[in-house]
Structures are given as C-alpha cells and as structure tokens.
N, C-alpha and C positions, 0 to 999 in steps of 0.2 A: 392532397388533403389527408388521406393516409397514412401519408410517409410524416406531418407533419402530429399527428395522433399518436402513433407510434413512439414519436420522441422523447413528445410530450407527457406520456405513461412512462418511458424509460428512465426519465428524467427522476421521476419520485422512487420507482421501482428500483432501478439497480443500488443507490443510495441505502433505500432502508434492507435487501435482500446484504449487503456489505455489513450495515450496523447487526442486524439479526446474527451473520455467520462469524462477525467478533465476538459478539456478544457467548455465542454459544461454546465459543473455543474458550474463551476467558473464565467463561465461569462455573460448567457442567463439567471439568478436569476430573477426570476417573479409573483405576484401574483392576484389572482382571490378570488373576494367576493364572493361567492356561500350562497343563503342560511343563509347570515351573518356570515358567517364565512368564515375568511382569509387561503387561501390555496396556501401556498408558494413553489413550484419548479423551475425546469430550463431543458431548454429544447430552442433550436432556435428560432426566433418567430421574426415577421415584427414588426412595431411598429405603431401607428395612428399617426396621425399630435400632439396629445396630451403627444406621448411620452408615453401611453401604447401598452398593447399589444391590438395586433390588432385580437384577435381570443378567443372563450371560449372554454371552455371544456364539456362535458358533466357530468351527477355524474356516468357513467360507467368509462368513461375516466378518472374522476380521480382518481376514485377506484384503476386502473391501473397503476397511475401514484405512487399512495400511496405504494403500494405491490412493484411496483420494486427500488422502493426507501428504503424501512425500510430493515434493515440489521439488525437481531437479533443473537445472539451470546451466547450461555450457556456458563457462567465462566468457566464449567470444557473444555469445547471444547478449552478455551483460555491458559488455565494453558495448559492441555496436547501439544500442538502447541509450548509454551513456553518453556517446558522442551525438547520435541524434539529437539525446534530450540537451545536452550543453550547446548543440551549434543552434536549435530553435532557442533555447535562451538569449541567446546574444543577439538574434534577431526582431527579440520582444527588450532587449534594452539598447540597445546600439541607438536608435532614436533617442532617447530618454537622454542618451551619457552624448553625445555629438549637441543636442539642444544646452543643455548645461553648460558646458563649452564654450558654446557659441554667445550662450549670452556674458559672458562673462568676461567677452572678449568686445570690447568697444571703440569706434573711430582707429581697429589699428591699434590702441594701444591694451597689454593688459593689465586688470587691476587685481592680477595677484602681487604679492608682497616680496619687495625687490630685496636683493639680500645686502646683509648690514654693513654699515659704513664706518670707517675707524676715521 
C-alpha cells in the first residue's frame, strides 16, 4: 500500500521537480566577474535598477554552483546505455514489425508487387 503511494506522489513529483529545474536553467541565465573571471549560471535571482543581479556569491558558493552543474559521462557509460536502450527498443517493436508481416502474407502467397513484365 505504501510502496503503491509512493509512486503515485513520484509520478507528479519528479515530472514537475524536471519542468521547475528547466525551467530555472532556461531562464535565470546570469553572470558574475569574480576575480576577472566571468562565471556564468542560472539560478532565480532579483535584479538591481541596472538590470543585474542583485546578489554575489561567494568562491565556496561557486565551487558549489560549478560541481552540481558539470555532468561528466565516460563514452563507455554512454554506448553501454545506448545498446540497452536500442535492444529494449527492438523488443517493444519486433511484435508490431513480425504482425505486419504476417498479415500481409496470405494462403502462402504474397501481395506485395511482383516486379515488372516486358
């Protein structure tokens, strides 16, 4: 019963937690000179009368802001993921392409289009 609640919250949960954290990377785009050097993120943020932002960061904070930002990905982690996801693919259509097929295919004989006659 639990286990079935749980889902069922995750269900609406993770969906709008995903559209929020688009949403926030899309459109709060902002940066900070630190140091001479430009530090671009996004994240909600007031604005001053000048039309920046209105707040700094710290170099802990942006340490922070750097690490949950960078997404690194080993190739083989990317191929292995890809071959997964392509061999369940073929096993959610290989029904679908064999029935097709098959019906197409009647008494033995088929009615696709024999080739042309001189």
């Amino acid at each position: 019963m639990l286990h079935e609640k749980i889902k069922s919250v995750l269900k609406i949960a993770l969906p709008v937690l995903f559209i929020f954290y688009a949403a926030s990377v899309s459109l709060f785009v902002h940066t900070h000179v630190v140091n001479g050097v430009t530090i671009v993120h996004s994240h909600p943020y007031s604005k001053n009368s000048d039309g920046n932002p209105a707040h700094q960061h710290s170099g802990t904070q942006i340490e922070l802001i750097h690490q949950l930002s960078t997404f690194f990905a080993s190739d083989q982690v990317i191929s292995s993921v890809t071959i997964v996801s392509f061999s369940l693919l073929l096993e959610v259509i290989q029904p679908f392409v064999f029935c097709s097929i098959s019906k197409g295919i009647t008494g033995g004989l088929s009615r696709l289009r024999p080739p042309p006659a001189f």
